[in-house]
C-alpha positions as CSV (number, residue, x, y, z in Angstrom):
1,X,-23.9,56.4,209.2
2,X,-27.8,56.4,208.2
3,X,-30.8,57.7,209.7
4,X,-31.5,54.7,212.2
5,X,-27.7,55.3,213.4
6,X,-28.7,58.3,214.4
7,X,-31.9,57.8,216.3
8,X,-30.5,54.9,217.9
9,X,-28.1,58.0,219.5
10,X,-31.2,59.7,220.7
11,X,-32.9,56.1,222.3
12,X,-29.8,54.9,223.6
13,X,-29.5,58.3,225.5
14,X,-33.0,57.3,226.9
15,X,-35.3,58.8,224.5
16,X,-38.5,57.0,223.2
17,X,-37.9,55.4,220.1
18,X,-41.4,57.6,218.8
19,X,-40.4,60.6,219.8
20,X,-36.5,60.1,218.8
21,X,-38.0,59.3,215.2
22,X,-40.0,62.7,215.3
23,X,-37.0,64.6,216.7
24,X,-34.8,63.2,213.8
25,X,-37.4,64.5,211.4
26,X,-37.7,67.6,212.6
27,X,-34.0,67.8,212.6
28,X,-34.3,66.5,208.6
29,X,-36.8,68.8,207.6
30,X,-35.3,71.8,209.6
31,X,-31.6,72.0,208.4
32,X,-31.5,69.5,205.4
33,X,-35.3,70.4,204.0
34,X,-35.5,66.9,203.8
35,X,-39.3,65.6,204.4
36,X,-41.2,62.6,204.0
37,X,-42.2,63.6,199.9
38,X,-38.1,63.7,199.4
39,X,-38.0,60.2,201.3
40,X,-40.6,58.6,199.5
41,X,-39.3,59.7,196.2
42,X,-36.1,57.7,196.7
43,X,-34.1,60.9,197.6
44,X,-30.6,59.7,199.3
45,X,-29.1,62.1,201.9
46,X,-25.1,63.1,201.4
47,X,-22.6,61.9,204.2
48,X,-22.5,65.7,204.7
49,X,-26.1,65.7,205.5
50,X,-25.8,62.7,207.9
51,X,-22.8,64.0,209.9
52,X,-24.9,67.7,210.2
53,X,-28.0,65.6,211.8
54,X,-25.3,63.4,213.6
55,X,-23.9,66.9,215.2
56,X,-26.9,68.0,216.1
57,X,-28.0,64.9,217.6
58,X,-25.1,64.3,219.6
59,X,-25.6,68.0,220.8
60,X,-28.9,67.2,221.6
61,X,-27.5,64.5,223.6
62,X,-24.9,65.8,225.3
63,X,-26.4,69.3,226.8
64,X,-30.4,67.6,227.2
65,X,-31.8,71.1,224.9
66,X,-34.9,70.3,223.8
67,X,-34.7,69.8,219.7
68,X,-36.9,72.7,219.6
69,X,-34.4,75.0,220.7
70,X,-31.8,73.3,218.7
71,X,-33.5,74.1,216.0
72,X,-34.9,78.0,217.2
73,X,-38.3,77.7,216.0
74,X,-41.4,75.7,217.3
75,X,-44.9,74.6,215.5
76,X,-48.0,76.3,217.1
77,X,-51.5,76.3,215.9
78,X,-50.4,76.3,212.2
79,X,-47.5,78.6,212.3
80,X,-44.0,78.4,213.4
81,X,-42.7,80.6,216.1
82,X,-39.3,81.2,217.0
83,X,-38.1,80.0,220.2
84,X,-34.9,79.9,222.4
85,X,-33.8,79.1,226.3
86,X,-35.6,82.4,227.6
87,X,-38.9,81.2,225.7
88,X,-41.2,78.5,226.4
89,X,-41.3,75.6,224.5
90,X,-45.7,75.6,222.7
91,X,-46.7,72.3,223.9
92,X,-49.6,69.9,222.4
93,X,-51.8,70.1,224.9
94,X,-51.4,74.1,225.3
95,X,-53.0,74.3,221.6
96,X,-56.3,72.0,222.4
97,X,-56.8,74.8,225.5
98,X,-56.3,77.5,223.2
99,X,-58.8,75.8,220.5
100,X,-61.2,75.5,223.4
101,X,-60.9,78.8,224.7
102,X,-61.8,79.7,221.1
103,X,-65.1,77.8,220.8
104,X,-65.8,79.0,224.1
């Protein structure tokens, strides 16, 4: 099992092959604190690793949650917030109106 492996899960599930690369990131980053610096440095993830992203992938998969709440937090206008199925999910767009309704 590698990383591709694993994305291939998300796209063959019918996820964009960009945004199944980001979700597998976040995914990284979130429960193995694995980011690009480790990734550029040569670091090797453990088949325990893999098999935890794999999990969470195929749960990901399986129920349709958003990785966000998979994960329980979310990335908002430089901070991260936490988020579950009662919350909404901060969106992209939802922080250029914010910055607008600032400069405004």
């Amino acid at each position: 099992m590698n990383i591709q492996m694993i994305i291939k899960l998300l796209t063959d599930a019918g996820i964009e092959d960009n945004e199944a690369r980001c979700e597998v990131k976040m995914l990284l980053e979130h429960f193995c604190n694995y980011t690009e610096n480790e990734k550029l440095r040569g670091v090797e993830l453990t088949e325990e690793q893999l098999n935890l992203i794999k999990s969470k992938v195929e749960e990901r998969v399986k129920t349709k949650k958003p990785v966000q709440y998979i994960i329980g937090e979310s990335y908002f206008m430089g901070e991260f917030f936490r988020v579950t199925p009662e919350v909404l999910i901060p969106r992209d767009e939802t922080e250029l109106l914010v910055t607008r309704a600032i400069e405004i």
